[in-house]
N, C-alpha and C positions, 0 to 999 in steps of 0.2 A: 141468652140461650142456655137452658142445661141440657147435658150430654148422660143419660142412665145408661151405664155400663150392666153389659150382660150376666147373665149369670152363669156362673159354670157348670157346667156337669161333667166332673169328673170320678171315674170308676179307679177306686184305691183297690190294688192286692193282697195276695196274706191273709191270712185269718179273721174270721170276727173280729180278735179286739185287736189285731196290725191295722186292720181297713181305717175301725173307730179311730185309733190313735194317731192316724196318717190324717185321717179327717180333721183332728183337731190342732196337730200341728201347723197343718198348712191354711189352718185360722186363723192361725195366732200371729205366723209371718207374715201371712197377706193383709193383716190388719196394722202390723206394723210399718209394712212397706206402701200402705195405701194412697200415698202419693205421690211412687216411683213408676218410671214408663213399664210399660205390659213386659216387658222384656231385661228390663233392669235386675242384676241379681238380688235376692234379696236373701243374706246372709245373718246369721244366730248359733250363736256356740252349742253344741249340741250338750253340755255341761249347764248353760245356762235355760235352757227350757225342761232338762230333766229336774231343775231347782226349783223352776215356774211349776211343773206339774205335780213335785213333790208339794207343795204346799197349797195346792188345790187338794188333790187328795191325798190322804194320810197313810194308804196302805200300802205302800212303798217309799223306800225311804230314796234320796237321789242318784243314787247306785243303780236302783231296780230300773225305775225308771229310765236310767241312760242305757241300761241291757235292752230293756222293751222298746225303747225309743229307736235306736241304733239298730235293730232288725226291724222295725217297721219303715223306718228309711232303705233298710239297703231292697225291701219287698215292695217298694214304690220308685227302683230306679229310674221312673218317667216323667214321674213329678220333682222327685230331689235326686242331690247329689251329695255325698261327705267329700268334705275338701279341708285339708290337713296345711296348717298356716302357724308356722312359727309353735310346732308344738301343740295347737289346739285345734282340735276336731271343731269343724262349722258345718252344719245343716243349712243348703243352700237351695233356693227354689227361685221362680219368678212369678208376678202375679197370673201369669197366664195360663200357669201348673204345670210347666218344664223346666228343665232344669238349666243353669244359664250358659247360653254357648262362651266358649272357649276366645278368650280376650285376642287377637291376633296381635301380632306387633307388627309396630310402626316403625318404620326410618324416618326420623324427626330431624335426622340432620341437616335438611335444606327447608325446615318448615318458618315461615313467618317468624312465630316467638323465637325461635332457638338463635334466630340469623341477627335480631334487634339486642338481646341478651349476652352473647359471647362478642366480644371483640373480632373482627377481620384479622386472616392472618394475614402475615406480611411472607409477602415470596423473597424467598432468595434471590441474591444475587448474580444477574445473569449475565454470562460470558458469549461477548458477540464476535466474531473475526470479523475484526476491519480488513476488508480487499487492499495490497498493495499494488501502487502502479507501478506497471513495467513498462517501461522503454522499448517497444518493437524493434528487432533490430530491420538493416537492412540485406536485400536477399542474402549478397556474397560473405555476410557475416553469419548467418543461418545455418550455410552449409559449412560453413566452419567449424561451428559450435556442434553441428551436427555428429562431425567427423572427429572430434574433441570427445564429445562422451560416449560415443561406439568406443573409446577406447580406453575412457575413465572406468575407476570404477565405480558402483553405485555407494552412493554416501550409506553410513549406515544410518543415520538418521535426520531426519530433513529438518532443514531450521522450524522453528514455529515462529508462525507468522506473529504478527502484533496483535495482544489481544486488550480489548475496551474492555473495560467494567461499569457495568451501569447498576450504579449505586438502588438499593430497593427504595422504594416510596417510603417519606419517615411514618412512623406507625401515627394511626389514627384515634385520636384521645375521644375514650367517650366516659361521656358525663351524664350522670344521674341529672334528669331535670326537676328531681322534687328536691334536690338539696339548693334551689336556686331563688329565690322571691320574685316575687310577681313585678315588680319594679324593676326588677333586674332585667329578667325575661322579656316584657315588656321591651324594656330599652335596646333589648339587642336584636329583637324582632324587628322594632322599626330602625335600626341601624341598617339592617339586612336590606328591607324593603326599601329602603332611601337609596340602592345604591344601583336598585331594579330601575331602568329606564321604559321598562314598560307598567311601571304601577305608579299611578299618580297620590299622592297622600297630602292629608292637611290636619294639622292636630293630630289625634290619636287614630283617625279613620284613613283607609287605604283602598284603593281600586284601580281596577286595568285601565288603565289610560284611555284604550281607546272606546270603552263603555264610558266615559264621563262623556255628558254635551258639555258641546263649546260654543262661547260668546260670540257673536258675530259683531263686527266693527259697531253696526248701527247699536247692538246692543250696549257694548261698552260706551259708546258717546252715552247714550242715554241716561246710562249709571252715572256716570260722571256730571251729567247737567243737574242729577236729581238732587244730590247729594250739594253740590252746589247751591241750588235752589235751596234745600234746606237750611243751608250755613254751619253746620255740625257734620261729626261722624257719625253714620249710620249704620241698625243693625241687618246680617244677612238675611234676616227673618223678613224686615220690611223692605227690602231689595226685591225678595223674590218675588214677593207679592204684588208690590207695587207698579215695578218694572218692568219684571217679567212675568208678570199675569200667572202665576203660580198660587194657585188656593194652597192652603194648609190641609186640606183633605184630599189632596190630589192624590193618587197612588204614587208617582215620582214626586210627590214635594221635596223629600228629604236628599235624593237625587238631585237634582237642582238645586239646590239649596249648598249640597257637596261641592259641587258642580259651579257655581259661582265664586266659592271658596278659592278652590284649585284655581281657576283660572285669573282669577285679580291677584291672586297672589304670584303668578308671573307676569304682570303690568304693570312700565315702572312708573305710570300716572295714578297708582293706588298705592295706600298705605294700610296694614293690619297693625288696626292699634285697640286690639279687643283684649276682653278677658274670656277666663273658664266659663264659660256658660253664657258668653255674651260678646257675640265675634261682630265687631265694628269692623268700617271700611271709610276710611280719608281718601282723598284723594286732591293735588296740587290746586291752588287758587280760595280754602279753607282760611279762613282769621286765623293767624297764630295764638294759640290758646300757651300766656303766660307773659311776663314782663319783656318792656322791649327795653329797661335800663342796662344790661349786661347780654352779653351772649350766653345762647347755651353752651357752647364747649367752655367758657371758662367760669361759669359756674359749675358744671359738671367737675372741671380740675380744681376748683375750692375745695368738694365734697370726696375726693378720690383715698383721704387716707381713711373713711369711712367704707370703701370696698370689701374688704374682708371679714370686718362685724356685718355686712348687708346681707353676703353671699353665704355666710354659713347661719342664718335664720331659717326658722319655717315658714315658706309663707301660711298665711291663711288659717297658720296653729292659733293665734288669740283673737280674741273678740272687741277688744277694746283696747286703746293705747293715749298715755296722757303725756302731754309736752309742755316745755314751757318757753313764749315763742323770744327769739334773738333777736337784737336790731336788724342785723343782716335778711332775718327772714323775714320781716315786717317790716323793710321796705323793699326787697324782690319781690314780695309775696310767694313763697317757697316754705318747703319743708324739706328734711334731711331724710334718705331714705336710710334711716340706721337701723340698726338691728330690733328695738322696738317696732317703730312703725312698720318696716318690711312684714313683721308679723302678724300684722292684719290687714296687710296688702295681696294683689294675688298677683302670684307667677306669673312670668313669659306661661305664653301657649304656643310660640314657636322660640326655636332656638337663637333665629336672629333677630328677633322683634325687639328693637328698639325702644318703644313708645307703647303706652296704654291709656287711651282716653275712659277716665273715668268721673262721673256726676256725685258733687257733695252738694246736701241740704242742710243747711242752717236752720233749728226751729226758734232762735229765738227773732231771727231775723225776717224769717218766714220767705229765703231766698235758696234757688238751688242754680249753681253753676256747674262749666264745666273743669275740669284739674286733669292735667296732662303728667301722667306717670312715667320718669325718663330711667329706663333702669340702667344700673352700672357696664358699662362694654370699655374694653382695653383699661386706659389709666383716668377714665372718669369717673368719676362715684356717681349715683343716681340720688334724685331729687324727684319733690311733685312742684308744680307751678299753675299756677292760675289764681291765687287767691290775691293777689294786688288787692282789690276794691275792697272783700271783707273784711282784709287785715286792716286798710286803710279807715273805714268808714265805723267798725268794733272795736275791733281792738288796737293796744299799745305794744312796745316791747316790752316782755315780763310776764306777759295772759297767760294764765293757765287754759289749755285747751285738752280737747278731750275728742278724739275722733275713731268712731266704733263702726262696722262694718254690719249692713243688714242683711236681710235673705235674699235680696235681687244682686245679682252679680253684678262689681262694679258701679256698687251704689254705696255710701255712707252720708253719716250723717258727722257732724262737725258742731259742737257744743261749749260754752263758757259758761262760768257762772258769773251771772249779772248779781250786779252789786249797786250800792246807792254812788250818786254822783261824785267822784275821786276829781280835785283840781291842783293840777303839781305842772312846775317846769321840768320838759321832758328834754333830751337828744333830739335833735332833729337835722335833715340835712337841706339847707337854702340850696337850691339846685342853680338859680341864676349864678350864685356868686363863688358856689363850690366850696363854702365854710358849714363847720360844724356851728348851729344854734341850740340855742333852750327856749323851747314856747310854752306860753303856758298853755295848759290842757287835760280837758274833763274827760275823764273815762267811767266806767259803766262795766266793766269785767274786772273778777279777782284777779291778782298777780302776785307773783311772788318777787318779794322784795330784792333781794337780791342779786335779781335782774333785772331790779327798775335803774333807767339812768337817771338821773336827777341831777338838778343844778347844784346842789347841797354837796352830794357825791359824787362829782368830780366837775369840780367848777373850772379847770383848765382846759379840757374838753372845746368850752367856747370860743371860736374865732380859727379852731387848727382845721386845717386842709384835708381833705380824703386823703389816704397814700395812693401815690401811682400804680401801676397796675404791674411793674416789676416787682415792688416791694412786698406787692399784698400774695404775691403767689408764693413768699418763702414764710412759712411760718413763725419761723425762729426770728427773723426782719420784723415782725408783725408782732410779735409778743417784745421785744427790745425797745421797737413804740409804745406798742402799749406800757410797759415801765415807765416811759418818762412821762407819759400821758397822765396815770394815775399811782404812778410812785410815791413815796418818799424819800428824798434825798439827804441818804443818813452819812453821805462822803462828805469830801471836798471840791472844792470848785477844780482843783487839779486832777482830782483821781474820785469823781462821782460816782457814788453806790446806791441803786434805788432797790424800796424794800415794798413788797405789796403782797397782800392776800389772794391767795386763789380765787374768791369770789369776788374780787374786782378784777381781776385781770380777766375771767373767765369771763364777766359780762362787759367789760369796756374792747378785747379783744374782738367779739364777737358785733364790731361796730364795721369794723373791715372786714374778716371773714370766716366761715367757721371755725371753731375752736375749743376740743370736749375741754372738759378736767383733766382726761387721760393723756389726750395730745399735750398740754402743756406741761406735765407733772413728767412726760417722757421727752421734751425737750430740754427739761429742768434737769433729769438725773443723768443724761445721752454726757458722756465726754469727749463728742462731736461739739458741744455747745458748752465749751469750760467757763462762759461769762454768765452762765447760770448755774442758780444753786438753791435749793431748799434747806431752811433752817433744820438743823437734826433736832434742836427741843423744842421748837415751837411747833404747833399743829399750823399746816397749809398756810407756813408764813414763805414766802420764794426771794433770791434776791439778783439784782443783774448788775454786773459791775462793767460796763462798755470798753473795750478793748482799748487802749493809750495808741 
């Protein structure tokens, strides 16, 4: 729609050439103000149009001009006004050919902005009289007292009674919220909201409790048989739909969908073992997804001195991550959640989550599982578990593996390089007899040497017993075996001193339980552990002298 603004007719005073000249000034401003409201002042130095006018025409120079200008102004007092501002005359009009009313002022001091802007005062300190109790007396003490100050005289001045102070409110800190990041703010928002018992929240989303629907018993059985029925964790996507007859183009899907969230998340027959962008749901009587040879708490306390390289990674910052796999982890079927891998894994999506169910594909194997993500809580380190059968059935200890993260949430892929037919006697553990073997065995994936076991490379290995389950939880215990395991004994039969490379110990260690470079080179320098020692001129030569 356009709007054609009228046209004026306005009659200028003054002379022939005051009228013209009035005429033209109030061209010049309303062409400049011409998309200010009808009523808007519309202000010009009267200096600066006599400069405008001097140099249209020449026969006046800008003198003349502001003479002739400044009486055709003051002969049209109904169109303009001079208004005198810091020293400089202005020529004031508005588009509507009057001149601009008078600004009133304001009392801004109880106004919106002023009250968000200035800090709250703080009130003094305020004096209350506490009432003391008196004792009534009894009648015939009454008239006593009575007859007592008829004849006293009056005090000159009367006790003052007890006075309280009630200390002011401490003042009120306010903070700039643009000096804040959105991570920041974010997290104190939903700190706030978390502490609201009438606002139900899940992830990053929040709402009035009592706008969320709720599960009805029969609903939750149902959820629970489905998911069962499946034999996996399921996502909330196919929950709602499935279960709860929720289309995806429903106007409440996402509703529901919330809504489902919230509520299994206070059921303690459900489990949230999802990721960002992909919110699973367990629930009890599930296959347990990973090795039944150990528990998980005491693999978790294996992995525990790896908690603080885990926790200060990014998740989800790198795209790929390459490993090279341990005895320990190729026969739990595990991986270390260390500070690489973390980094292409994804975050909790809640604070207490536990566990994340997530699917790797093999493409040379052309197999996709599932791998249970246990992230670090109290003195446990985090691990993934589930790979038993493809470490078992691909690979050896020593594979180089390579596990990269796709665009579907909680999906990657898990990769080696196949190689032609490798036949070596490897470590192995005879499970009936609880002795360490060497078998022979053909593999098919690159390795790196250095963490292959070999019959060649430590033939005394053969026949020796797992450590107990005391000995394997102390590291320093565990590396003091490993010495005699794959030392050299450069002592005496009295006073024995074994000497070995860090690249033996690091991968014959790593037979019992995890064990970086870093841990043993800080067990080796620790003067907690003076029966160790690194050679000062040999590069990653160590040596253990066992206590008399």
């Amino acid at each position: 729609m356009q709007t054609i603004e009228p046209r004026l007719e306005i009659e200028f005073n003054g002379s022939p050439e005051e009228r013209e000249l009035a005429a033209r000034v109030f061209a010049i401003m309303r062409t400049a103000g011409r998309f200010f409201a009808l009523t808007a002042p519309i202000r010009m130095p009267l200096q600066a149009l006599a400069e405008h006018l001097a140099r249209l025409d020449q026969q006046r120079d800008a003198e003349g001009w502001a003479a002739a200008l400044k009486l055709a102004v003051e002969a049209n007092d109904a169109v303009f006004s001079l208004e005198e501002r810091d020293g400089v005359l202005y020529v004031a009009t508005t588009r509507e050919g009057r001149p601009p009313r008078p600004v009133e002022e304001v009392d801004a001091a109880h106004m919106l902005p002023r009250r968000f802007q200035e800090p709250p005062t703080v009130a003094p300190p305020v004096a209350r009289r506490r009432p003391v109790a008196v004792a009534r007396p009894a009648a015939d003490e009454e008239l006593a007292a009575e007859a007592v100050a008829s004849a006293a005289p009056e005090p000159a001045e009367a006790a003052a009674a007890p006075v309280e102070i009630i200390p002011a409110p401490s003042e009120i800190q306010v903070v700039d919220l643009s000096q804040i990041g959105d991570d920041v703010l974010q997290a104190l928002v939903a700190a706030e909201l978390a502490t609201m018992p009438e606002v139900a929240g899940f992830a990053d989303r929040w709402m009035l409790d009592e706008d969320v629907p709720r599960l009805s018993r029969g609903n939750l059985r149902r959820l629970r048989e489905y998911i069962l029925e499946r034999g996996q964790p399921l996502p909330d996507t196919e929950l709602v739909e499935v279960v709860l007859g929720v289309r995806r183009s429903a106007p409440d899907y996402e509703v529901q969908r919330f809504a489902l969230n919230v509520r299994l998340s206070q059921e303690e027959d459900f489990e949230f073992v999802g990721v960002p962008g992909n919110y699973l749901w367990s629930t009890k009587g599930l296959p347990a997804i990973g090795t039944t040879k150990r528990r998980a708490a005491d693999i978790g306390q294996d992995y525990r001195f790896l908690i603080e390289e885990a926790l200060a990674a990014i998740p989800l910052s790198e795209q790929v991550a390459d490993h090279v796999l341990t005895f320990y982890e190729h026969y739990l079927g595990v991986l270390p959640y260390n500070a690489i891998l973390a980094s292409v894994l994804p975050p909790q999506v809640l604070a207490d989550q536990r566990v994340a169910v997530l699917t790797f594909e093999s493409p040379q194997t052309y197999e996709t599982f599932l791998v249970e993500l246990r992230y670090p809580s109290g003195n446990r380190g985090g691990y993934l578990a589930g790979f038993d059968a493809f470490f078992r059935d691909s690979l050896v200890p020593g594979a180089l593996i390579t596990i990269e993260r796709t665009d579907t949430p909680g999906h990657y892929t898990i990769d080696y390089l196949r190689v032609s037919g490798q036949e070596r006697r490897l470590l192995d553990l005879d499970e009936k007899n609880r002795r360490y073997i060497f078998r022979p065995t053909t593999y098919y994936c690159a390795v790196q040497e250095n963490m292959l076991l070999t019959e060649n490379r430590f033939p005394r290995f053969a026949g020796q017993e797992p450590l107990d389950d005391r000995t394997r939880r102390y590291p320093d215990l565990v590396l003091a075996a490993t010495f005699e395991r794959v030392g050299e004994q450069i002592g005496t039969s009295d006073a024995p001193r074994y000497m070995a490379l860090l690249d033996d110990l690091v991968a014959a260690a790593n037979v019992e339980r995890p064990m970086t470079p870093e841990l043993i080179r800080q067990i080796a320098e620790s003067p907690d552990y003076p029966q160790f020692s690194i050679d000062p001129d040999a590069e990653d030569v160590l040596y253990y002298a066992p206590s008399p």
